[in-house]
C-alpha positions in Angstrom: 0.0 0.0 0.0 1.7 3.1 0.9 -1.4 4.9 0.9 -2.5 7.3 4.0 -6.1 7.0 5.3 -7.4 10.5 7.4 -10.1 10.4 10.1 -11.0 12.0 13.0 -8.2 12.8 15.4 -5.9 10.3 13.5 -4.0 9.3 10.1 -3.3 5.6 9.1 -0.2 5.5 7.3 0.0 2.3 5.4 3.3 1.2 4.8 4.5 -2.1 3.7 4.5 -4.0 6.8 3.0 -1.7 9.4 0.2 0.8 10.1 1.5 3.8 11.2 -0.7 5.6 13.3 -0.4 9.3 13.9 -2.4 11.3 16.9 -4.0 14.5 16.5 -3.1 16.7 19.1 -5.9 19.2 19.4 -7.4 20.0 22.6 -10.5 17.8 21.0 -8.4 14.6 20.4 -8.3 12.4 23.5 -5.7 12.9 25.7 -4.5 9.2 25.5 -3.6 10.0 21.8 -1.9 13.0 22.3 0.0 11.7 24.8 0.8 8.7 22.5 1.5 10.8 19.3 2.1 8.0 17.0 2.3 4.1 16.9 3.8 1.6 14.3 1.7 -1.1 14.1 2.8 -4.2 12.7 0.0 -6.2 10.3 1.4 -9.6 12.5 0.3 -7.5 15.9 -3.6 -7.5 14.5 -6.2 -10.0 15.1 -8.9 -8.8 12.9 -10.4 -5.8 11.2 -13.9 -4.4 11.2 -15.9 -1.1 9.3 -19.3 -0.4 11.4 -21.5 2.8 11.8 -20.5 5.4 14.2 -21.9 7.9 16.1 -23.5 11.2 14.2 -23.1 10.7 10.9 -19.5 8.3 11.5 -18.4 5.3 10.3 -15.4 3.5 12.6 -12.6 1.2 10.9 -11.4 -0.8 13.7 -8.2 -2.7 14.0 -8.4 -5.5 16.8 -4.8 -6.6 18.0 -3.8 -9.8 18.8 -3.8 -10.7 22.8 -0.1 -10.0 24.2 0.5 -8.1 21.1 0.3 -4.6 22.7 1.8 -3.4 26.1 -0.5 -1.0 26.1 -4.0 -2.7 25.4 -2.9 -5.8 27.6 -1.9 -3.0 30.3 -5.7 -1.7 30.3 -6.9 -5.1 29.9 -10.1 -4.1 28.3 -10.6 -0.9 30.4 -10.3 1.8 28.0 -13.5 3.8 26.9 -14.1 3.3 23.0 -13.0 7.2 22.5 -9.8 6.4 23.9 -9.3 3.4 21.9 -6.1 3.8 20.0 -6.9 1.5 17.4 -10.2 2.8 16.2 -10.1 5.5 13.0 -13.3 7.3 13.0 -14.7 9.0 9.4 -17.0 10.9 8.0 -19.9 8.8 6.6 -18.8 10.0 3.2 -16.0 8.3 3.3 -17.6 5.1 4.1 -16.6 3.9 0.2 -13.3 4.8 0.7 -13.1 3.4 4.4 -14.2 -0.2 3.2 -11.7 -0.4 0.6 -9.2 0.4 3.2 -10.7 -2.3 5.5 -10.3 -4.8 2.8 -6.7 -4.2 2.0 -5.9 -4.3 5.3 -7.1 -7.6 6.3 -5.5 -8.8 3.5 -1.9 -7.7 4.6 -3.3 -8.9 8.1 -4.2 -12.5 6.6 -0.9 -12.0 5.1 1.1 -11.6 8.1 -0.4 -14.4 9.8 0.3 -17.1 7.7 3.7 -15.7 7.0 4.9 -15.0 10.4 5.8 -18.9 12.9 3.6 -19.2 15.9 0.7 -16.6 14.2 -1.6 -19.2 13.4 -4.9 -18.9 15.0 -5.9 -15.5 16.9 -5.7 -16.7 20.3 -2.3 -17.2 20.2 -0.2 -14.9 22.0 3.1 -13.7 21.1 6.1 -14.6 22.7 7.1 -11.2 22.5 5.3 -7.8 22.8 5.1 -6.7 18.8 4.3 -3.2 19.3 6.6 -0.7 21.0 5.7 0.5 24.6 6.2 3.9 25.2 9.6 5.0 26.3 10.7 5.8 29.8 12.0 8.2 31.9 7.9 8.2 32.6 6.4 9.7 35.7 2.7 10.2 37.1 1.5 11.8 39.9 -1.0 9.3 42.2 -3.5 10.4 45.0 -1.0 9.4 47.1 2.1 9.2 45.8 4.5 10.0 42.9 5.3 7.0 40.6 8.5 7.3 38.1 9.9 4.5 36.1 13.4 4.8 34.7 14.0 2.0 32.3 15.3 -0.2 35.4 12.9 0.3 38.2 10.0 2.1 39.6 10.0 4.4 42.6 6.7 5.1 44.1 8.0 8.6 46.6 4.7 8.8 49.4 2.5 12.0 49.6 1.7 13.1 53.2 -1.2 14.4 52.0 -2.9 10.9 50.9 -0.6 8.4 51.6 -2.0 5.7 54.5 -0.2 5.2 57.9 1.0 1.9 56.3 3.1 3.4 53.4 4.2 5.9 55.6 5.6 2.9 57.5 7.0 1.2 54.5 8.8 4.1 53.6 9.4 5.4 50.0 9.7 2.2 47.1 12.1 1.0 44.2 11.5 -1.9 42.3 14.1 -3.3 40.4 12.0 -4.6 36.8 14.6 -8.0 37.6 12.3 -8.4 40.5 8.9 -7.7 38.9 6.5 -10.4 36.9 3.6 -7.7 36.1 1.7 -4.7 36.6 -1.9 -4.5 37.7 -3.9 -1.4 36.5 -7.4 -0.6 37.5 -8.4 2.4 34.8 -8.4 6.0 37.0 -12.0 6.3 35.8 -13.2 3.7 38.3 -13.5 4.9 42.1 -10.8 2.4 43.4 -8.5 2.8 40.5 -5.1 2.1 40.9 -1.5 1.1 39.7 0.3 -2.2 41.9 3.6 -3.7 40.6 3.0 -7.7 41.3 6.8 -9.4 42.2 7.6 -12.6 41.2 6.4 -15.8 43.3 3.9 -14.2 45.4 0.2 -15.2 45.7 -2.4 -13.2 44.7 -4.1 -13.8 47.5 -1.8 -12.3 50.1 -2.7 -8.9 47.7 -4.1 -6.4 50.8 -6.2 -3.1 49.6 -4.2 -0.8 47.2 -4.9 1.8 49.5 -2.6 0.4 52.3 -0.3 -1.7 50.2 3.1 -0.5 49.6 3.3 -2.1 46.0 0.5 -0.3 44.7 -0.4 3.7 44.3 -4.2 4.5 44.2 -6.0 7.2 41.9 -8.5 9.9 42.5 -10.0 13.0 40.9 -7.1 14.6 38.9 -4.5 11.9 39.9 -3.3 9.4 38.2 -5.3 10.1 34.4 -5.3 7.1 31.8 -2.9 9.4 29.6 -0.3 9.5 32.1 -0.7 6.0 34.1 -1.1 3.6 31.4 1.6 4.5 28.9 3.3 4.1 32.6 1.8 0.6 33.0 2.7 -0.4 29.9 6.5 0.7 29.9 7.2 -1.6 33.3 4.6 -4.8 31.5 7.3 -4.2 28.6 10.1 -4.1 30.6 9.8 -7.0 32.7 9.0 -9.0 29.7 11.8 -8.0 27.3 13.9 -8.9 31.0 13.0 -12.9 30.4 10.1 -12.2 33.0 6.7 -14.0 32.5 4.0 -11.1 33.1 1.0 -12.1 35.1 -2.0 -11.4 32.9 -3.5 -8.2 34.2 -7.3 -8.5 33.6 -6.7 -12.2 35.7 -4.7 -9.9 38.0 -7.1 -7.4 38.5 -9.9 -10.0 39.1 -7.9 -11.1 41.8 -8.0 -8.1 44.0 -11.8 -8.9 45.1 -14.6 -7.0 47.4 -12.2 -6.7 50.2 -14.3 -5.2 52.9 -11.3 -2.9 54.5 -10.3 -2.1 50.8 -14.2 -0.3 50.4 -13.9 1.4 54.5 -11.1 2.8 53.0 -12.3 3.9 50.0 -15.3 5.6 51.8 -12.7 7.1 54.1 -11.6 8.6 51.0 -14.7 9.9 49.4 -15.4 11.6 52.6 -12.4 13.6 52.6 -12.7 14.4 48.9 -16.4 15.6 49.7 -14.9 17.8 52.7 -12.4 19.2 50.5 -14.9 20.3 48.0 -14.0 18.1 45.9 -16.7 16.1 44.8 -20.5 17.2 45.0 -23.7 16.1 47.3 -24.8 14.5 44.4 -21.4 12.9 43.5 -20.9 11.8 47.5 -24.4 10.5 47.9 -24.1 8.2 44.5 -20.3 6.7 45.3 -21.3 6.5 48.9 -24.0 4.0 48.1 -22.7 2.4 45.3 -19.0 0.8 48.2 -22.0 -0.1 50.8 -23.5 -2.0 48.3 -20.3 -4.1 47.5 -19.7 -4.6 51.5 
């Protein structure tokens, strides 16, 4: 191909063996793609593609990676909103035409791939290796509770004494060497209890206490921690640790581990009430989340 495909707040480059993906950066694109800027793509990294309508007058061509193919999309483990999806090209419904010609040629060079590439046969095979490039560190977020930076070689996780609990203040700042690491578990900032814990080799997932007191983990909250800045994070350490020989725990399995802990929600509520005293939050906003942790106790 060679050809370049425009939409909405992205370009598809085609090239001959990747998609090149470049982000709008207006203050209408999402901020996940602005803080991406661009991805290559390789056809052998993508499952499937798909042309459906969009929303007002929209048609969406969808590229569907493979599982382990992305640091990124295995980092959110199904978490992201669709407008955040960096793999979906929205257009005009007048280019619909042109879109499904698109669509065609790149399953093709998908198909291609597939049954070029060893091990590629079948989409539920994953990769031994991640085929799109993570984002690169030095990265850094700030948390509700703490600062989190990731160097290439290990994360340090520096406590707030503004939100961090009694038992991180304990603990005492963090570094994780990645040598040390076998995953990351990320719980999107758009959910009351998200959050960002570094799981270490050998240990169980059940000995996993509340993120909110766990040393290994810092939490989220209105303004901290934002998918554009915590998730390229996420997926920088998953790359790491599995370009060091590690085995990464699968995060959605990781994430499903963490249960309805009932000191996990007391703590959470704790939360919400000092948000709502700070101003924070409204009555409205208080009253909902309020109900909605009693209702998981």
């Amino acid at each position: 191909m060679g050809d370049v495909l425009a939409g909405i707040h992205a370009t598809w480059e085609f090239e001959t063996d990747a998609v090149l993906i470049r982000f709008e950066r207006g203050i209408r694109a999402p901020r996940l793609y602005q803080a991406l800027r661009e991805r290559t793509v390789p056809y052998e990294a993508l499952a499937s593609v798909t042309l459906s309508p969009g929303k007002r007058g929209t048609v969406v061509l969808h590229a569907v990676p493979r599982p382990g193919a992305d640091p990124l999309m295995e980092a959110a483990a199904g978490q992201l909103k669709e407008s955040s999806d960096p793999y979906r090209l929205v257009l005009p419904q007048e280019q619909e035409t042109l879109a499904e010609f698109y669509a065609d040629e790149l399953r093709g060079r998908v198909e291609k791939a597939r049954t070029a590439g060893p091990g590629l046969v079948g989409d539920s095979e994953r990769p031994e290796r991640f085929l799109v490039t993570a984002p690169k560190p030095p990265l850094q977020f700030k948390a509700y509770d703490g600062k989190a930076v990731f160097d290439g070689d290990q994360v340090a996780f520096r406590w707030f004494w503004t939100g961090a609990s009694s038992e991180k203040w304990k603990a005492g700042d963090q570094l994780f060497p990645v040598s040390e690491l076998a995953g990351v578990e990320w719980s999107s900032p758009d959910l009351f209890n998200g959050h960002l814990r570094l799981l270490r080799r050998g240990e169980e997932p059940s000995g996993r206490g509340p993120a909110e007191q766990d040393p290994r983990a810092v939490v989220f909250g209105l303004g901290y921690g934002p998918v554009h800045e915590s998730l390229p994070f996420a997926a920088a350490v998953l790359a790491a640790v599995r370009e060091g020989g590690g085995a990464p725990v699968p995060v959605a399995a990781a994430a499903a581990s963490a249960g309805r802990d009932p000191a996990a929600v007391a703590e959470r509520i704790r939360h919400l009430g000092e948000l709502y005293q700070a101003g924070l939050v409204t009555d409205e906003e208080f009253t909902a989340k309020k109900a909605q942790l009693l209702d998981e106790l």
